[in-house]
Residue, then its C-alpha position, 0 to 999 in steps of 0.5 A: x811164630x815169635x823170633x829169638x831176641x838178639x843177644x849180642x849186638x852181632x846178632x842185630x839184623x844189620x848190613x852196616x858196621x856198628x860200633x857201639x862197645x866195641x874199641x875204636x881206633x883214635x885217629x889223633x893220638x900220634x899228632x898229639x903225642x909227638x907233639x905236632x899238632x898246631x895250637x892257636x898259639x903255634x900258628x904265627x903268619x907273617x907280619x902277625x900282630x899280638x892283641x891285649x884287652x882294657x877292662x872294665x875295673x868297674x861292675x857298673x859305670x857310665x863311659x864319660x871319655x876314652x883317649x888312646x893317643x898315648x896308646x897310639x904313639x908307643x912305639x910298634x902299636x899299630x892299631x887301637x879299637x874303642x866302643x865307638x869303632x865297635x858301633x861303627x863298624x859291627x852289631x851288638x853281638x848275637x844272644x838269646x833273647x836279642x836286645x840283652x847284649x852289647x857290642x864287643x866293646x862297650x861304648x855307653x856304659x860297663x857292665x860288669x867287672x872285665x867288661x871289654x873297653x878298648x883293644x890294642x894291636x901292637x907287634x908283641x904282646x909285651x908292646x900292646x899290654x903296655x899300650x893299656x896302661x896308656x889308655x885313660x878311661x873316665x868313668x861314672x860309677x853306677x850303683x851295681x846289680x849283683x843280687x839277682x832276688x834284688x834285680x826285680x826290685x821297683x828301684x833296682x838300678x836297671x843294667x839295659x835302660x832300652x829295656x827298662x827292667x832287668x826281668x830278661x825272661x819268665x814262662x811257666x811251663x805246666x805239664x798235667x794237673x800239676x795243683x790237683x796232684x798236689x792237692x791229692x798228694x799224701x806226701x809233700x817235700x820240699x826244700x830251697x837251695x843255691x847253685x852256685x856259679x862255676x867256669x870251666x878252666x882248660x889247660x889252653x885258654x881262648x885263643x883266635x888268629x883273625x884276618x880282615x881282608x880287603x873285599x870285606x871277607x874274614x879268615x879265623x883259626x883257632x881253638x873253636x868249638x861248635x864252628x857252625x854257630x860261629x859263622x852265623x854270629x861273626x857275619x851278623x856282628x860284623x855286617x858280612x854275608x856268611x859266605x864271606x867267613x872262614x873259621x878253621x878250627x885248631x885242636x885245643x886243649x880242653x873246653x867244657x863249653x868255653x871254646x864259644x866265643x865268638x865276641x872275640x873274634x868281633x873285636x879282633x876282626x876290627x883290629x885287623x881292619x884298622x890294622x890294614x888287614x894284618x893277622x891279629x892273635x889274641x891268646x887270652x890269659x888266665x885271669x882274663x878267662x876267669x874274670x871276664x870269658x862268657x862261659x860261667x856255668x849256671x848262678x840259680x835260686x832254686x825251690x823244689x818240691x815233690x808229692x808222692x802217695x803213701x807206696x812212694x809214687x811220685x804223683x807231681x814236681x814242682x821246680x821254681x827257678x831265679x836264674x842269674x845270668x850276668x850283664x849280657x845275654x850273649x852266645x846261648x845265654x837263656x838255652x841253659x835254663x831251658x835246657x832241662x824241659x829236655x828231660x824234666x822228670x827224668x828216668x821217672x814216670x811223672x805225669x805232672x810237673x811244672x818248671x817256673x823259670x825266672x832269667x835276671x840281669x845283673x852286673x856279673x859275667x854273663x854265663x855261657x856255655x859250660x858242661x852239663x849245659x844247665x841240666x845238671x842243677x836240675x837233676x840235683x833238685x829232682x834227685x834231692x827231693x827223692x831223697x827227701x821223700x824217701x827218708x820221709x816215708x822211711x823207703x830205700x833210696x834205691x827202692x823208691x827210685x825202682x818204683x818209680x823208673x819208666x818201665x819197659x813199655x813206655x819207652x818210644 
């Protein structure tokens, strides 16, 4: 005997409450409203330090000589870190692929412009950005990478010598027949377009309070998103058993993505060590965030094209992808680009399609984590060919996107 089919999510056969479309009752709305919810830059501890960064003014150059003795005789700074310290006392920092990121501070060569150099700890801000302007910094400038296409050239300069090319990754992932579908096909479009790179801006910026203590353990407060991936890539940076790491996360004001970082909190765990294992607050500012924070969103070369019959059945798509993604390959670093093989073909029923992803170095900001996660250039390219496709075959947009939606059936 067939059964009524629920209409209303109180009808679904369920003893535990549900709460889809259903008003939910915000928790953090009077915290945040009276004003008592402690950002990173609220939170101050005795004897707190304020940390400032030297950057790289430079894309590409060779480090020839670094002196901090000014730094470290301005009256209340207390602790000066460099390249050097950051290859004594910690790993380069953890990305994917391994092998294509630096320490937290450079110590051979930069890399990109606002590549970290040397940070100060002084007993204000105002103190250890002065202490900056102290530091003489000799370099070799480098012939820089900035154009992706030309990365793969025989004679591009090559950003990691170790690797010996700036090809970071390149698969071609097929799913069906896809040359046959294309063979086949009544319809072709195509066309050739840039996504151009992107940084989210919160209101608050990056900010960590860090405290390296004397049995070799770590307490970090902050803006933190994603606190799980931070404790695996601070203990592995900084040679510590993960149960040695404590990383409180602080409400912050806004993210898309760029609340991941955890390089800086690295480079002030060094600080605090050098300090004594005072805490160490860095509040980055706004132009730092821009220049130089690992969270730029996608930098790609796109080529796309779609076959169709001549009813408007997508029948193959083909997507050929140059992803630029910067001098590191840090935090989630090529995860973006393979992000879309999560949802190649979106609400579409496609059974050949075939992604070609080509991931470069050059001397940008490496890209990082930021809203969409990668995807959203992807779609752009499929829903573009669609719209190619429909003026073609002089279709509704609507329409040749109705005829080609998953039906009903063929959902899980």
């Amino acid at each position: 005997m067939s059964k009524k089919a629920p209409r209303d999510l109180s009808e679904l056969p369920l003893s535990q409450p549900r709460y889809l479309g259903k008003d939910t009752a915000r928790i953090e709305d009077a915290t945040l409203l009276t004003g008592r919810a402690e950002f990173g830059d609220n939170v101050a501890f005795p004897g707190m330090l304020f940390a400032a960064i030297l950057r790289s003014p430079h894309a590409h150059a060779g480090i020839k000589r670094i002196d901090t003795s000014k730094a470290e005789k301005l009256t209340g700074v207390v602790a000066v870190v460099t390249g050097e310290d950051a290859k004594a006392w910690s790993e380069p920092v953890h990305g994917f692929p391994i092998g294509w990121a630096g320490h937290c501070l450079a110590h051979d060569k930069v890399r990109f412009v606002g590549d970290p150099v040397a940070a100060v700890a002084a007993t204000s801000r105002y103190i250890a950005e002065d202490a900056l302007e102290l530091i003489e910094v000799e370099y070799e400038i480098l012939a820089p990478v900035i154009d992706a296409q030309k990365a793969l050239d025989p004679d591009s300069p090559v950003i990691w010598q170790h690797q010996g090319t700036n090809l970071i990754y390149h698969r071609i992932f097929t799913f069906g027949a896809v040359d046959e579908a294309f063979a086949k096909a009544d319809v072709v479009v195509k066309d050739d377009f840039r996504w151009l790179r992107a940084s989210g801006n919160p209101i608050e910026t990056c900010n960590c309070i860090v405290q390296w203590r004397p049995d070799h353990s770590l307490n970090a407060w902050g803006g933190f998103q994603g606190t799980g991936f931070y404790v695996a890539t601070v203990a592995r940076g900084l040679r510590v058993p993960a149960h040695k790491i404590r990383i409180t996360p602080l409400p912050h004001g806004g993210s898309f993505g760029t609340k991941i970082f955890p390089h800086a909190i690295i480079r002030m765990a060094l600080l605090s060590r050098k300090a004594g294992g005072r805490h160490v607050k860095w509040i980055e500012d706004r132009i730092e965030h821009l220049l130089s924070s690992y969270t730029h969103g996608p930098d790609r070369v796109y080529s796309a094209e779609m076959a169709l019959t001549r009813d408007g059945e997508i029948t193959g798509f083909r997507v050929k992808v140059l992803d630029d993604l910067g001098a590191h390959a840090v935090s989630v670093a090529i995860g973006k680009a393979l992000k879309p093989l999560s949802a190649f073909t979106g609400p579409y029923r496609m059974r050949n399609a075939q992604y070609d992803l080509t991931v470069v170095a050059t001397n940008k900001c490496p890209q990082g984590s930021y809203r969409g996660w990668g995807v959203p250039a992807h779609n752009l390219a499929m829903e573009h060919c669609v719209d190619l496709a429909a003026r073609k075959l002089g279709l509704d947009p609507v329409e040749i996107r109705r005829r080609n939606l998953l039906r009903p059936e063929q959902f899980p």
